[in-house]
C-alpha positions in Angstrom: 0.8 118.5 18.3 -1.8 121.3 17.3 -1.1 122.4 13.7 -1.8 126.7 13.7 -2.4 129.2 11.0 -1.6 132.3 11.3 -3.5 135.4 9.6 -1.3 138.6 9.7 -1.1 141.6 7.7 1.9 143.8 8.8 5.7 143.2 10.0 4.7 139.9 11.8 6.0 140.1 16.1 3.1 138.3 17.5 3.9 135.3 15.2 7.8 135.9 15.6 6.5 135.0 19.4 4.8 131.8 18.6 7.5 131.1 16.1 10.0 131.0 18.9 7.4 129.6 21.5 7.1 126.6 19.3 10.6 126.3 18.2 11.9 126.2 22.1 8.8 123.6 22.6 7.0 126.4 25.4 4.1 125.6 22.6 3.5 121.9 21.5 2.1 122.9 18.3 3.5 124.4 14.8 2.9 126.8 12.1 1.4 125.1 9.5 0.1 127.7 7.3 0.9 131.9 6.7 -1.7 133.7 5.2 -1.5 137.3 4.3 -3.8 140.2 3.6 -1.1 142.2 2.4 2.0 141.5 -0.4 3.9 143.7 1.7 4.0 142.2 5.1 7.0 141.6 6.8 5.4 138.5 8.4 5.9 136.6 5.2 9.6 136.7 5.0 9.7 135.9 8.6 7.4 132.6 7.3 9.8 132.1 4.2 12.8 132.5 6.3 11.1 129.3 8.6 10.1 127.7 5.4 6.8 128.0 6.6 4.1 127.7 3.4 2.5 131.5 3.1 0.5 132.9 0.6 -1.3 136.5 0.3 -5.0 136.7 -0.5 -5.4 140.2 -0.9 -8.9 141.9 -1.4 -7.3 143.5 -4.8 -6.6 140.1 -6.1 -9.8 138.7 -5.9 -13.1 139.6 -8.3 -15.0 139.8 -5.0 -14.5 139.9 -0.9 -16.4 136.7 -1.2 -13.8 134.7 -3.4 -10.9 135.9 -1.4 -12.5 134.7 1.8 -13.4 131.3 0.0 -9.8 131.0 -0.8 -8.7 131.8 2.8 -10.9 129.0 3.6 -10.1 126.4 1.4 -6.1 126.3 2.5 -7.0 126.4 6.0 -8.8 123.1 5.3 -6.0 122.3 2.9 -3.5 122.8 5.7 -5.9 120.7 8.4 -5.6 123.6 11.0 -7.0 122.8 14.6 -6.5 126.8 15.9 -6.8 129.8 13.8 -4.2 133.0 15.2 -4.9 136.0 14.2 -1.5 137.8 14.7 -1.9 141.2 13.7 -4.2 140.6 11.0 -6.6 143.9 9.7 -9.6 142.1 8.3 -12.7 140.9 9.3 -13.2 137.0 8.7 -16.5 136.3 7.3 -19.4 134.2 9.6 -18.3 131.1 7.5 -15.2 130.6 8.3 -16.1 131.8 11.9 -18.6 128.7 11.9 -16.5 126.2 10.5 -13.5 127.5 13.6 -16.0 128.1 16.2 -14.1 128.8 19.5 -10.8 127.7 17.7 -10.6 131.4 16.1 -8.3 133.4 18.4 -7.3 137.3 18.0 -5.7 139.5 21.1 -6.9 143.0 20.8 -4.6 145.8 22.3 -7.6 147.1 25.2 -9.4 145.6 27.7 -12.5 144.5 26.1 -15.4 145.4 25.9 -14.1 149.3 26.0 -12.4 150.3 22.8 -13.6 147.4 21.0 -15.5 146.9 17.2 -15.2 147.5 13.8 -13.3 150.7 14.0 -11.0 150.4 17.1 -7.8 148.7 15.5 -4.0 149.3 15.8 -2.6 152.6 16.9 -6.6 153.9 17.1 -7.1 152.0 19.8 -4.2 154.2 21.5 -5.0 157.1 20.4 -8.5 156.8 21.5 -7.5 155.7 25.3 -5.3 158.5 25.5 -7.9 161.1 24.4 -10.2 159.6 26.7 -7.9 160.2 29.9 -7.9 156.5 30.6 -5.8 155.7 33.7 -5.1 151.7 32.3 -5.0 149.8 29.3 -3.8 146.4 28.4 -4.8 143.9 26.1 -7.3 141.0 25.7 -7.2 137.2 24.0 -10.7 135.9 23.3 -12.5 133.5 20.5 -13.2 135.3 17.6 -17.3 135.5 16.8 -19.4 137.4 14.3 -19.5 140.5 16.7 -15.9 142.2 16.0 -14.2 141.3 18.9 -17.2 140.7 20.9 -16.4 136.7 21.3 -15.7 134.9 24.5 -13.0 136.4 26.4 -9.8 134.2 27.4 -7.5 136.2 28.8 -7.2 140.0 29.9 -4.4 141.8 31.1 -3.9 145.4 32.7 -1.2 147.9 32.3 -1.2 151.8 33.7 -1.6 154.6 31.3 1.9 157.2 31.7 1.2 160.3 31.7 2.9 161.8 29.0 2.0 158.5 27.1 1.8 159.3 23.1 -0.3 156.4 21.2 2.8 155.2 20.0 4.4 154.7 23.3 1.8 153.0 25.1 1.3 150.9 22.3 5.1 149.9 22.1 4.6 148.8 26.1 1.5 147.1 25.8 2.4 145.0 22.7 5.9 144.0 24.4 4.6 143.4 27.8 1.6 142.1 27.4 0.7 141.7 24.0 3.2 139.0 23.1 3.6 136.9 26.3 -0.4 136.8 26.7 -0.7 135.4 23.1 2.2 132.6 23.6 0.1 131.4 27.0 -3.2 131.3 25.5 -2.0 129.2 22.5 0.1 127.2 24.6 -3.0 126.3 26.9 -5.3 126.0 24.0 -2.8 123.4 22.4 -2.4 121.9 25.6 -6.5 121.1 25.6 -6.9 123.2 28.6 -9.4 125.9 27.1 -12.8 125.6 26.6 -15.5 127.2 25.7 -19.5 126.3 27.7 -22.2 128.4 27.3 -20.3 131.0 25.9 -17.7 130.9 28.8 -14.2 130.3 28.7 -12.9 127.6 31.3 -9.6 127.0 31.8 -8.1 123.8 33.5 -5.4 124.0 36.0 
C-alpha cells in the first residue's frame, strides 16, 4: 500500500475524492500526511475529521520561502511518502523537493495542457481566460510535476465542451466535478497500482 501526501491550500474536494477512493479501497494506498499553505483551508478539518496528521507551513510563518520549503520537505521524508498529490494546492514546490520526488510529484491542472498553462494560469484564471479566448473545449490534465510550472510529463488529459453562456465559474464547477475529480482518483489509483511510468520523459501506462 502506497503512503500519499497531499499539498492543498483551499476547501480540500480533490482530496475529499482520494479520501473516499481510499476508504472504499478503489485506491490501494492512504493519506499519510496533510500539508497546508494556508491556516484557513477547509482541507485540514476534512484531514482532522480522518485523523489524518496535517500541519500548515505557511510562507508568513517562515523567516524565508527557503525554510518553509525545507520544512515541507523534511515531514514528507518524515512521513516516508512514495507519491506527492497536489490537490488544489497554490504554490510552487521548489527544484529540491521536485528532485528528491521525480515523476512521483503529481498535480491536475484545470486545461488541456500545454494551452493555459505556467506560473500565472491557476484556479478560476484559467476559466476566465478560456472563456475570453472563445475556446470551444476545455478539460483538465494530470501529469508529473517538473521545474517548468506545469510543463512535466503529461498522464492523463481529458476534454469537455465550452457552453455558451459559460461564466468562469460555471465551467469550472463542470470541469472540476466531471473531470477533475474522477481523472485524479484514476491516476493515483494506477500510479499506486505500479502501472505508470515515466521513460524518456514519457508517461507509459500498463494495461
Amino acid at each position: 500500500m502506497k503512503k500519499l501526501a497531499l499539498l492543498v491550500s483551499g476547501g480540500g474536494t480533490n482530496m475529499q475524492a482520494i479520501m473516499d477512493a481510499c476508504a472504499s479501497g478503489e485506491i490501494d494506498g492512504r493519506i499519510a500526511v496533510v500539508i497546508s499553505s494556508n491556516h484557513e483551508a477547509y482541507a485540514l478539518v476534512r484531514a482532522q475529521g480522518a485523523n489524518i496528521p496535517n500541519y500548515v507551513c505557511a510562507k508568513k510563518d517562515y523567516p524565508t520561502v527557503g525554510a518553509r520549503d525545507a520544512e515541507i520537505l523534511r515531514l514528507l521524508k518524515a512521513y516516508a511518502v512514495d507519491y506527492i498529490v497536489l490537490a488544489g494546492y497554490l504554490g510552487i514546490l521548489p527544484r529540491e523537493i521536485i528532485a528528491e520526488y521525480e515523476n512521483r510529484i503529481i498535480n491536475i491542472h484545470p486545461a488541456l495542457l500545454p494551452k493555459f498553462g505556467g506560473k500565472n494560469y491557476y484556479g478560476i484564471h484559467v476559466h476566465t481566460a478560456v472563456i475570453e479566448a472563445d475556446e470551444e473545449e476545455s478539460g483538465a490534465t494530470a501529469h508529473f510535476v517538473s521545474e517548468e510550472v506545469d510543463g512535466g510529463p503529461i498522464i492523463r488529459q481529458q476534454k469537455m465542451r465550452v457552453h455558451k453562456g459559460d461564466t468562469p465559474q460555471s465551467l469550472q464547477a463542470r470541469i472540476l466535478d466531471q473531470i477533475e475529480h474522477p481523472m485524479l482518483v484514476s491516476v493515483i489509483k494506477d500510479v499506486c497500482d505500479d502501472k505508470i511510468s515515466v521513460v524518456d520523459g514519457k508517461v507509459i501506462v500498463k494495461d
